[in-house]
N, C-alpha and C positions, 0 to 999 in steps of 0.2 A: 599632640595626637594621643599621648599614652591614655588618658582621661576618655576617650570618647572609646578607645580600642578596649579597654579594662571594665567598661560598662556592658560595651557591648557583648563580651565574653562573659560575665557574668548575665547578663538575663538569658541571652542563649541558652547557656548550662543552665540556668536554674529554671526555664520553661523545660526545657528538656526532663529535667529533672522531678518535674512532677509526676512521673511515673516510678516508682521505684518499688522496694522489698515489703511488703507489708509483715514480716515478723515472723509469717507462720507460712511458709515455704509460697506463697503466692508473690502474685505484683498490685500492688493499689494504686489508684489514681488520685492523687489531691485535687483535681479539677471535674468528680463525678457532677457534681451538681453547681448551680450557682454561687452557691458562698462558698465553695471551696474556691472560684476563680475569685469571691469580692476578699476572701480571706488573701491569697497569692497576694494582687494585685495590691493590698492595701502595706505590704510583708515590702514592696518595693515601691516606696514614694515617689521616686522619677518617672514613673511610665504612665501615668495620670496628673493632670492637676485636679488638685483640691481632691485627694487620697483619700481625704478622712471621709467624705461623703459618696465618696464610690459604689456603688452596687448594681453588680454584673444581670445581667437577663441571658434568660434562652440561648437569645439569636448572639449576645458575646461568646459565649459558654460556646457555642456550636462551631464561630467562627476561630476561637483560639484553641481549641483541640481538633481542628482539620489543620490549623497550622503546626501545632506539638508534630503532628504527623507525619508532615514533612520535615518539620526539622529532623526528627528524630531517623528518618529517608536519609537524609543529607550528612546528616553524623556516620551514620552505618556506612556512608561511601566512604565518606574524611576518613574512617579509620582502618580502610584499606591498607595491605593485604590485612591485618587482622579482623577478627570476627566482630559481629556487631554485638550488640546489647543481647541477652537471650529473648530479651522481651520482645526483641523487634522481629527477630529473624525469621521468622514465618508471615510476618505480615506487613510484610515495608511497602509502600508507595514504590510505584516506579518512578526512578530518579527524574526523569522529564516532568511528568505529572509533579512532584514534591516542589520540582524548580520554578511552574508553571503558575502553582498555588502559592507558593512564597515572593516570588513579582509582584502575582496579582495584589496580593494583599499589601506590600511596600508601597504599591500605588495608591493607595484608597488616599495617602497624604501627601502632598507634595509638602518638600520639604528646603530648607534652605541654610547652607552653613552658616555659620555663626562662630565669630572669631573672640579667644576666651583670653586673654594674656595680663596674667596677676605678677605683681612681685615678685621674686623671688622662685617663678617659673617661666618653663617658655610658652610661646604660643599654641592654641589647643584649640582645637575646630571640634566642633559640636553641630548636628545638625538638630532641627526645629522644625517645627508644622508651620510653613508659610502663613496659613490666618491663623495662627494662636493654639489653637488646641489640636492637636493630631488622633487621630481614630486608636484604638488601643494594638487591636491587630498589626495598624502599620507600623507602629511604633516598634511592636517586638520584631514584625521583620525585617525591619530597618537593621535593628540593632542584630539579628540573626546572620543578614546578608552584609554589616561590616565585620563580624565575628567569622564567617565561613572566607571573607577575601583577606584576610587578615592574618599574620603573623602565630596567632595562640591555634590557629586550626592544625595544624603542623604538631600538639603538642596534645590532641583530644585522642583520648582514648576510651575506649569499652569493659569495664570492670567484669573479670569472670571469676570473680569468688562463685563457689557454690550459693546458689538464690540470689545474687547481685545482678541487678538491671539497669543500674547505673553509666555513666558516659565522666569522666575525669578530665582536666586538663591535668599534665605529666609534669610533676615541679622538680624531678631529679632524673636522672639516667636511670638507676635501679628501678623505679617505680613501680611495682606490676596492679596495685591495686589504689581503688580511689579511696578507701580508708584501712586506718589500720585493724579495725573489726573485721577488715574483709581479709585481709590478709593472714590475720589469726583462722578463720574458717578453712582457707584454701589450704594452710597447713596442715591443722588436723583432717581434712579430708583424705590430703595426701598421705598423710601418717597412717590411718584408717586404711587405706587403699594399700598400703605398704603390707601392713599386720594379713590383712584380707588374702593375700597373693601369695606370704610366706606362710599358710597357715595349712 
């Protein structure tokens, strides 16, 4: 199961993720237009077949960033009691709605386990598009909704550097931030905010 649990928490985070810091105190979107979702999408070979010839239209583009939406709804709960993303906090989906739209869209494929057992591991269940190819949508809420019922949601957290809009899985106890540049920042804020108050 670690295989299909370790997929699925990484597309989650990394859908999620395409909203982040753009450099100069804002948030950018990697999924503004269509090739930023055929650029994503091609960045991870598992969630299409036949990757290299991928290219996203409109109606992908519209449908995979009404889901970011909710996921990114969904993460802001998971990381209760703390704060959510700064990016999100003013404009989150209500949780019902996020849960409503993240279903629907799991359903666009039905899907069917698929048992995986190589050498030298153990058994590892994998689900599949019942006719072969799955919709791109359901694929990632597939992988979203075994990523939220799953073990690693317990461990997601909200990066509050200064201009950080980011969402982390927590890989120590200490952890406060999802990288170490964010953590250099938080400090000198800190520091900054220190000098400011004694001054």
């Amino acid at each position: 199961m670690q295989d299909s649990t370790d997929r699925d928490t990484r597309l989650a985070l990394d859908l999620a993720l395409t909203i982040r810091h753009d450099g100069h105190g804002g948030v950018a979107d990697d999924l503004g237009e269509p090739a930023g979702l055929t650029a994503w999408v091609r960045a991870h070979p598992d969630v299409v077949p036949n990757v290299a010839a991928y290219e996203a239209g409109d109606a992908e583009l519209t449908a995979v960033r009404e889901l970011r939406a909710a996921v990114r709804a969904l993460f802001a709960r998971a990381v209760r009691p703390g704060e959510p993303s700064p990016a999100d906090a003013a404009r989150l989906l209500p949780v019902p709605e996020a849960v409503e739209l993240l279903n629907a869209a799991a359903a666009r494929t039905p899907t069917v386990p698929v048992l995986r057992w190589s050498d030298g591991s153990g058994p590892a269940v994998r689900r599949r598009a019942a006719r072969g190819e799955g919709e791109l949508t359901a694929v990632l809420a597939q992988a979203v909704i075994g990523f939220l019922a799953g073990p690693d949601r317990e461990r997601l957290r909200a990066c509050h550097a200064p201009r950080c809009v980011r969402y982390f899985i927590k890989e120590h106890p200490r952890q406060e931030w999802c990288k170490p540049s964010c953590g250099n920042r938080a400090r000198v804020a800190r520091h900054h905010e220190r000098h400011k108050e004694s001054a």
